[in-house]
C-alpha positions as CSV (number, residue, x, y, z in Angstrom):
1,X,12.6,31.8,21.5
2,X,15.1,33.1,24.2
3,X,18.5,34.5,22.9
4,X,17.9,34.6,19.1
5,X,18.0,30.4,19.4
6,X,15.5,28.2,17.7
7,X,13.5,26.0,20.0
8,X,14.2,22.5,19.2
9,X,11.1,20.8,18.0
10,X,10.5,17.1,18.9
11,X,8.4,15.0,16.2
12,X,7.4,11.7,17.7
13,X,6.7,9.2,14.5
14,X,4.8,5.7,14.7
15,X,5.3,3.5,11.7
16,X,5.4,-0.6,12.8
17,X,5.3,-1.7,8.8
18,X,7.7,-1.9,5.9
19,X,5.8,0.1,4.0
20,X,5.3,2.8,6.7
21,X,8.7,2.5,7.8
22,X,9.9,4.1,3.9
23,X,7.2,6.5,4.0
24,X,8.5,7.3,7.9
25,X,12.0,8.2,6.5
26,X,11.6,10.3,3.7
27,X,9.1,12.4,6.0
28,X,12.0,12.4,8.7
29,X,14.2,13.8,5.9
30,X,12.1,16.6,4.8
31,X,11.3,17.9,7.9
32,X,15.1,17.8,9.0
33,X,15.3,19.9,5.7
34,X,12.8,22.5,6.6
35,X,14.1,22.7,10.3
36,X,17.8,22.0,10.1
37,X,19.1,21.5,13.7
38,X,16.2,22.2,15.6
39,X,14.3,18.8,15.4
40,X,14.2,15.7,17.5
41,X,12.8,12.4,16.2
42,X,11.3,9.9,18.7
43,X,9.0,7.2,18.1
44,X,8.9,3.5,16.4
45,X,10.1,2.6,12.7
46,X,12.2,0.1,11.1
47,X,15.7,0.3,8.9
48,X,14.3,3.1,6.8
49,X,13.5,5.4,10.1
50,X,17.0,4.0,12.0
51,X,18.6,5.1,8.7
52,X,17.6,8.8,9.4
53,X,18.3,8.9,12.8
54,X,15.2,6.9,14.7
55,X,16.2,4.4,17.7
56,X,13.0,2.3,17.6
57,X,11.2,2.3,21.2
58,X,10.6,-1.7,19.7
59,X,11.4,-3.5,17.1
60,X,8.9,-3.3,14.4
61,X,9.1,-7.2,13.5
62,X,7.6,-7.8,17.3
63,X,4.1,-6.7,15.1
64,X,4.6,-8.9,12.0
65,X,1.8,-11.2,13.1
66,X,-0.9,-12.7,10.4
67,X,-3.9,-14.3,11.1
68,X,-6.7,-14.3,13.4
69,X,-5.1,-17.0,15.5
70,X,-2.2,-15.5,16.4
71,X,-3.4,-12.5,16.6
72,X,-5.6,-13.7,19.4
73,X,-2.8,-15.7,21.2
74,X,-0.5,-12.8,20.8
75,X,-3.4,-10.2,21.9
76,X,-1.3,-9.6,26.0
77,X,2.1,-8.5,24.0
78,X,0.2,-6.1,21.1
79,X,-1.9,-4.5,24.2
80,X,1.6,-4.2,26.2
81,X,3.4,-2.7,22.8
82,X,0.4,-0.1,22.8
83,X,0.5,1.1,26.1
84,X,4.0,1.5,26.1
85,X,4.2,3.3,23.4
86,X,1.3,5.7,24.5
87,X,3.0,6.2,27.3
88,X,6.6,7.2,25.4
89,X,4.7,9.5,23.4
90,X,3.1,11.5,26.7
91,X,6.2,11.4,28.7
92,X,8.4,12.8,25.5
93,X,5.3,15.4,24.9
94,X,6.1,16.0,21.4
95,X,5.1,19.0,19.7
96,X,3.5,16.7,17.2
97,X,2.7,13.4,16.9
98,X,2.4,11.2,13.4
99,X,0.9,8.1,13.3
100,X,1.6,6.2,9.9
101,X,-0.5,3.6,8.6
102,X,-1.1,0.3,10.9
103,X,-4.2,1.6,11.9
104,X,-4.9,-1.1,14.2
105,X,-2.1,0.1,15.9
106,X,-1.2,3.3,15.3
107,X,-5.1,4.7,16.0
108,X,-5.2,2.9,19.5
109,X,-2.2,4.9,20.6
110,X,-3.5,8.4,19.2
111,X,-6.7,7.5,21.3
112,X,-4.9,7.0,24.3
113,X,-2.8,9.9,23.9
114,X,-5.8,12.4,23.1
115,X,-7.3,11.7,25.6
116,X,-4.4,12.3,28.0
117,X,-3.0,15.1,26.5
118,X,-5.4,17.0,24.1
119,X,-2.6,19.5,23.4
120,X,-0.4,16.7,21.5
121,X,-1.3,17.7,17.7
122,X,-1.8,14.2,15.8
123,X,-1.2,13.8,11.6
124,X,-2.5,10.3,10.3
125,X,-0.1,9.8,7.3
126,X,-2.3,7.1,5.3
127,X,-6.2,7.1,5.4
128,X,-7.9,3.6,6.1
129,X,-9.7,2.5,4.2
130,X,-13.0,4.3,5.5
131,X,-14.2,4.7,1.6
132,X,-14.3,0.4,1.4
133,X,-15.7,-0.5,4.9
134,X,-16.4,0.7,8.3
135,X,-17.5,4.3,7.2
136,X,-18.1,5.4,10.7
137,X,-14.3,5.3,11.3
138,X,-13.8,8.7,9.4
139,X,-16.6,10.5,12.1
140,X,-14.4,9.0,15.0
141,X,-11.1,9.9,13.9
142,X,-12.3,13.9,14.5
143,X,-12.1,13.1,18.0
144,X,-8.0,12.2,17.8
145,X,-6.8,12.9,14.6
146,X,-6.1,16.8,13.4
147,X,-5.3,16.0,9.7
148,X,-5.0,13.1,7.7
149,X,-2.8,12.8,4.6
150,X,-3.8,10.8,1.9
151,X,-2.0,8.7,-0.5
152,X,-5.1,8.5,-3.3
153,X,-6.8,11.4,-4.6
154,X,-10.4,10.9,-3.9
155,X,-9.6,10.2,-0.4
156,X,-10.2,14.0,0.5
157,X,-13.5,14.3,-0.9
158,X,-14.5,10.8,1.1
159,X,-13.8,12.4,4.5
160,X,-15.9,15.6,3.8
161,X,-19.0,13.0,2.6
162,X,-18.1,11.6,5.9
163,X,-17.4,14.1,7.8
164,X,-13.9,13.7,9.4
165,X,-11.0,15.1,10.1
166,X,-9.5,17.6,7.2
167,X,-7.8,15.2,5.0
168,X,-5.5,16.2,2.1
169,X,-4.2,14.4,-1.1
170,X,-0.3,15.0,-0.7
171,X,0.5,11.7,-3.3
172,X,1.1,8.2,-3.5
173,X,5.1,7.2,-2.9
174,X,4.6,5.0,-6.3
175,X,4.8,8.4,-8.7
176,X,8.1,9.1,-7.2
177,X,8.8,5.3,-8.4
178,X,7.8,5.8,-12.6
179,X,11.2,5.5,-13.9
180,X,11.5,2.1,-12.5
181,X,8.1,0.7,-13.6
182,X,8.2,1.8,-17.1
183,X,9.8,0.7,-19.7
184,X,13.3,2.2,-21.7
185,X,13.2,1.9,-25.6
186,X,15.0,-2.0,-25.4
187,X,12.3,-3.1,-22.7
188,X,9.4,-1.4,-24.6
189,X,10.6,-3.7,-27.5
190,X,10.5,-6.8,-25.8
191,X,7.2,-6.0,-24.0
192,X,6.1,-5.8,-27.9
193,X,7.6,-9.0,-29.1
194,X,6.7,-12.8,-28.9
195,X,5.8,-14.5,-27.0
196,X,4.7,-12.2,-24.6
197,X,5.2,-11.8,-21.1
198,X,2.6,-12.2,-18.6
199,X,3.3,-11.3,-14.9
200,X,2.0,-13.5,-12.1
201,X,1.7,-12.1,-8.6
202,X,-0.3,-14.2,-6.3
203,X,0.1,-11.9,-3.4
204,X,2.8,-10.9,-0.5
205,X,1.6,-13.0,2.1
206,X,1.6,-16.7,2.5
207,X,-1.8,-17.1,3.3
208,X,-2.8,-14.9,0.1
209,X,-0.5,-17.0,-1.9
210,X,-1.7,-20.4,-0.3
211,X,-5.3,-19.3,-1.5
212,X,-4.0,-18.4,-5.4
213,X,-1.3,-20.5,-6.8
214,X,-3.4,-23.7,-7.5
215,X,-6.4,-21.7,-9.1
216,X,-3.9,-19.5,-11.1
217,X,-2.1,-22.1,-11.9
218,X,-4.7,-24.2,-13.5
219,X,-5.8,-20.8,-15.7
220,X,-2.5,-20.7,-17.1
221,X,-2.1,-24.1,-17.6
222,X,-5.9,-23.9,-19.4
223,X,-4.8,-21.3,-21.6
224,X,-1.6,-22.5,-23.0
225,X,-4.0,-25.6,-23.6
226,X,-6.0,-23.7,-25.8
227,X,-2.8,-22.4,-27.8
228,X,-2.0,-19.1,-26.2
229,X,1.6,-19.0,-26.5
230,X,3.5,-16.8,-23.0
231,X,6.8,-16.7,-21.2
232,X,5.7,-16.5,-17.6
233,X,7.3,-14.6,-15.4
234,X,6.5,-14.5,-10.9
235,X,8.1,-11.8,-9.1
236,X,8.2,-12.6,-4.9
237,X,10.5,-11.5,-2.4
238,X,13.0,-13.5,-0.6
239,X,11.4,-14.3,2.2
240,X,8.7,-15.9,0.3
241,X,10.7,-18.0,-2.5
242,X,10.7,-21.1,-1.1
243,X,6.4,-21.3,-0.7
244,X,6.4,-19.9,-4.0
245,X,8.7,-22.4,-5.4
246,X,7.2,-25.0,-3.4
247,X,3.6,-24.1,-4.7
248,X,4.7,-23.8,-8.4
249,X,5.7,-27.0,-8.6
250,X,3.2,-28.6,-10.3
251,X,2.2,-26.4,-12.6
252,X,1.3,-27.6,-16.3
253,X,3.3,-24.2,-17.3
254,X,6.4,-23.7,-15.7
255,X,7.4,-19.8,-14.6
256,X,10.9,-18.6,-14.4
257,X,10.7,-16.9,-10.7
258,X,12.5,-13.4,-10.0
259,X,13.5,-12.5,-6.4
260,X,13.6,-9.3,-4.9
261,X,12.0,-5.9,-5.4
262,X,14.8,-4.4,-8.1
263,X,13.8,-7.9,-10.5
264,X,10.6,-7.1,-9.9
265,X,10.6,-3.7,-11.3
266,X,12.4,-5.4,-13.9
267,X,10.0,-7.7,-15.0
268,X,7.0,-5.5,-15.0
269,X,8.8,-3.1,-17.7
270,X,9.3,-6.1,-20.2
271,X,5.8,-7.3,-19.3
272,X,2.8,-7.5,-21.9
273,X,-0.4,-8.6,-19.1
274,X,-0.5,-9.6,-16.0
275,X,-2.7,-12.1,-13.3
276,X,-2.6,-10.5,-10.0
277,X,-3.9,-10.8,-6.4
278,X,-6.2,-7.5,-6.0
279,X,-4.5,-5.1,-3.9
280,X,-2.0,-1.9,-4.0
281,X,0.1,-4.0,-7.1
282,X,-3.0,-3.4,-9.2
283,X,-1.9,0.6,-9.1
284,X,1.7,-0.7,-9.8
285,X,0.4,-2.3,-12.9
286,X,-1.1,0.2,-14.2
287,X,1.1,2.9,-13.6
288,X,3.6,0.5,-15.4
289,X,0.7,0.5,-18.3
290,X,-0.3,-3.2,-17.8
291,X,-2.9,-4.5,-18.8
292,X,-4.3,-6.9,-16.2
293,X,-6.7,-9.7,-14.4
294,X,-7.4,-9.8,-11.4
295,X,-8.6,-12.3,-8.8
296,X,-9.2,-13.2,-4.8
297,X,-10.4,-15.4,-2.7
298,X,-10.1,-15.6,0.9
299,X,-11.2,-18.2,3.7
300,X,-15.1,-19.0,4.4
301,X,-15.3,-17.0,7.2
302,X,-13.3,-13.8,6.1
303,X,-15.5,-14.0,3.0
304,X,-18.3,-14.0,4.7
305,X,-17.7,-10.7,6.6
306,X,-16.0,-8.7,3.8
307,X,-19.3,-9.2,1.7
308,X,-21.3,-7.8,4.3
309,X,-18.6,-4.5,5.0
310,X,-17.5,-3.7,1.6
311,X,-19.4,-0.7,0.1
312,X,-17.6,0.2,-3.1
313,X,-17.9,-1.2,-6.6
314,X,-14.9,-2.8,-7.0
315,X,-12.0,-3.6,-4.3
316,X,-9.6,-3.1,-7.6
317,X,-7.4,-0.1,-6.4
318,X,-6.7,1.5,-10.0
319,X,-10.2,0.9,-10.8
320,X,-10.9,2.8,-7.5
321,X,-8.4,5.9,-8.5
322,X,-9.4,5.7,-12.4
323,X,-13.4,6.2,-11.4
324,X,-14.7,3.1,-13.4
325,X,-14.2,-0.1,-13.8
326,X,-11.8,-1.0,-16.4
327,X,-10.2,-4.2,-15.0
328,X,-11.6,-7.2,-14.7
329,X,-12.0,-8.6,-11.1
330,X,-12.6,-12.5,-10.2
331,X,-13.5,-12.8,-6.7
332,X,-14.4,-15.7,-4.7
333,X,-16.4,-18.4,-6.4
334,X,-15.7,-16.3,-9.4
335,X,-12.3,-17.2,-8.9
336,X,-12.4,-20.3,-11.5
337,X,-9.6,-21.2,-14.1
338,X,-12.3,-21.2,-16.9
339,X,-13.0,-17.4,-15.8
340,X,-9.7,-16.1,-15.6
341,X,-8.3,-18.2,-18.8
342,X,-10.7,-16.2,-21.0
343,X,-10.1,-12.7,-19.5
344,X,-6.5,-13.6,-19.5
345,X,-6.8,-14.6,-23.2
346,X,-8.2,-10.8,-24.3
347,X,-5.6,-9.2,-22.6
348,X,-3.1,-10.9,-24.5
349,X,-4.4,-9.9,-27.5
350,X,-5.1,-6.7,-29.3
351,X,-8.6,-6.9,-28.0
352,X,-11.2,-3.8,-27.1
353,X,-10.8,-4.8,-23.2
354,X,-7.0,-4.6,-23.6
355,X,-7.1,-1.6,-25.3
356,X,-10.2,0.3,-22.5
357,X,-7.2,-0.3,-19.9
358,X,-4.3,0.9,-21.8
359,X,-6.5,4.2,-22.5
360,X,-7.1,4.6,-18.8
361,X,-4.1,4.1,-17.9
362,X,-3.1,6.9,-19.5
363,X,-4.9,9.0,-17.5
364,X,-3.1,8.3,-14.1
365,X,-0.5,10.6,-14.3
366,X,-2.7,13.5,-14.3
367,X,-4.9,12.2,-11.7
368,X,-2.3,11.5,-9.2
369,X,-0.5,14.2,-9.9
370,X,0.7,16.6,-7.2
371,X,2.7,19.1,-9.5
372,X,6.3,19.7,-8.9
373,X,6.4,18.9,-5.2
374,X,7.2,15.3,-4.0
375,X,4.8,13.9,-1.8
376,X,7.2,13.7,1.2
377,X,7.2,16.8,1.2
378,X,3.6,17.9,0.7
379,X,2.9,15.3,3.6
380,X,6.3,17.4,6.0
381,X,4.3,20.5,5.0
382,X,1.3,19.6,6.0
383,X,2.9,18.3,9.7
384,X,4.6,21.7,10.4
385,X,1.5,23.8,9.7
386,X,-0.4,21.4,11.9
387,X,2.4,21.9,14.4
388,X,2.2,25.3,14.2
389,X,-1.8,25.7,14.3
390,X,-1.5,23.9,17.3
391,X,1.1,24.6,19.3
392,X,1.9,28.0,17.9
């Protein structure tokens, strides 16, 4: 410190998702809290991250690339996108460095820039998923990675078993989010009445949705045959109304389709049960208190390696964060309408397995808790004393 100033410290950020992109921006905001005038954001992010001040080394949409296929044909542009953005992040020498999510990405850089500049401290904000598959990642990441914050709470105790980096729980962004998944006194009322609504979320990518809408659709249409009486509701997002609409269309039962994420949240506080594609909406729903099936299926191939990499009980996320298996999960060939019209049929109904889930449900807020701190800024707290540790 030279003349009673503050040093300016410069935070380089990597988030090339939507999701990372709003975890990205309320991080940038916290930190800018704790350090006033005397930080510097560099780095990659989206709207959320431009919003707070980020100018994007590239636009995040240049990584929005699904499927093997085009991953492989578009293999020379992601190895380019990497090595510029390693080399941004050693020519800025940032006095620390967070990588957020993507770690596909995100990890290749923080190799690349370890190993060129060891002094660079390096926060992984978002674990992946070393608990599910590929445990030997967790050992790895002690060789690059300084701290990892997690978004579920038995993530910590997973990289001690494995020993990696430190990793701490700061909180998932969904428990700032509970006013908007649960219901006011009017919504609770209609989530009680008849005929109930069920939710149907066939996933939030086209592939994922190509694979679910005929076999969901024929469940529904099964158990309205067998006198089940439901308003249907399928939340999407814009980009994907048209398949949705497109793959709905000849469906014995008819939904009425909501669009965007604000009628999404609207529909999941009137809702009674759900069907939903396994995946982070499965700790949505229950968070939102409900009761749900769930289902997958993927290609030949893909199925064939996840069955051999998957080591955990269930790949249900709230069953994951709950500790046992409450909800139902139809994967694969047990993806069938007859399977999922039955399960579907006790949920809507004051049955014992509607009734397990509502109970352990109720236990979520207290084990995804993280007191009276937000997680933004347990997670900018975490960065700064990393910072610190390191650099001094």
């Amino acid at each position: 410190m030279m003349g009673g100033r503050t040093p300016v410290r410069k935070i380089f950020l990597i988030a090339t998702e939507e999701s990372g992109d709003r975890l990205g921006a309320a991080l940038m905001k916290v930190l800018r809290q704790r350090l006033g005038d005397a930080v510097r954001f560099e780095g990659v992010g989206g709207r959320a991250m431009a919003r707070e001040g980020l100018t994007s080394l590239f636009p995040i949409e240049e990584l929005s690339i699904v499927g093997l296929a085009a991953v492989v044909q578009q293999l020379p542009k992601i190895l380019r996108l990497i090595r510029l953005t390693a080399n941004a992040v050693i020519d800025a020498a940032p006095d620390a460095l967070v990588i957020i999510d993507s770690p596909d990405f995100t990890h290749r850089v923080a190799r690349r820039v370890r190993a060129r500049n060891p002094a660079i401290p390096i926060v992984d904000y978002v674990s992946p998923s070393v608990w599910a598959w590929r445990p030997g990642r967790a050992r790895a990441m002690l060789g690059y990675v300084d701290h990892v914050l997690a978004l579920l709470p038995f993530e910590p105790e997973q990289y001690r078993k494995l020993h990696g980096p430190p990793c701490s729980y700061v909180g998932h962004p969904l428990i700032e989010q509970l006013s908007s998944l649960r219901p006011n006194a009017r919504e609770q009322a209609r989530r009680d009445s008849e005929p109930p609504v069920l939710l149907v979320l066939p996933g939030s990518r086209r592939s994922e949705i190509r694979h679910h809408l005929d076999v969901f659709g024929a469940a529904l249409g099964r158990l309205q045959a067998e006198g089940h009486a439901f308003e249907l509701l399928l939340p999407t997002m814009p980009h994907l109304e048209q398949t949705v609409r497109e793959g709905v269309a000849g469906w014995p039962v008819q939904p009425k389709i909501a669009v965007g994420e604000a009628e999404k949240r609207a529909a999941f506080r009137v809702a009674h049960a759900a069907l939903a594609k396994s995946g982070t909406v499965t700790l949505e729903l229950a968070l939102s208190g409900i009761p749900m099936v769930t289902a997958y299926r993927v290609g030949g191939l893909e199925a064939f390696i996840l069955r051999r990499a998957i080591r955990v009980s269930s790949v249900i996320l709230a069953n994951l964060v709950i500790g046992r298996d409450v909800i139902p999960e139809f994967l694969q060939e047990n993806c069938t309408p007859e399977k999922l019209a039955q399960a579907l049929a006790e949920v809507l109904t004051d049955s014992p397995a509607r009734r397990r889930q509502c109970e352990a449900f109720a236990e979520l807020d207290a084990i995804m808790s993280t007191g009276k701190e937000p997680p933004s800024a347990r997670a900018a707290d975490i960065v700064l004393a990393t910072m610190w540790q390191r650099r001094g």
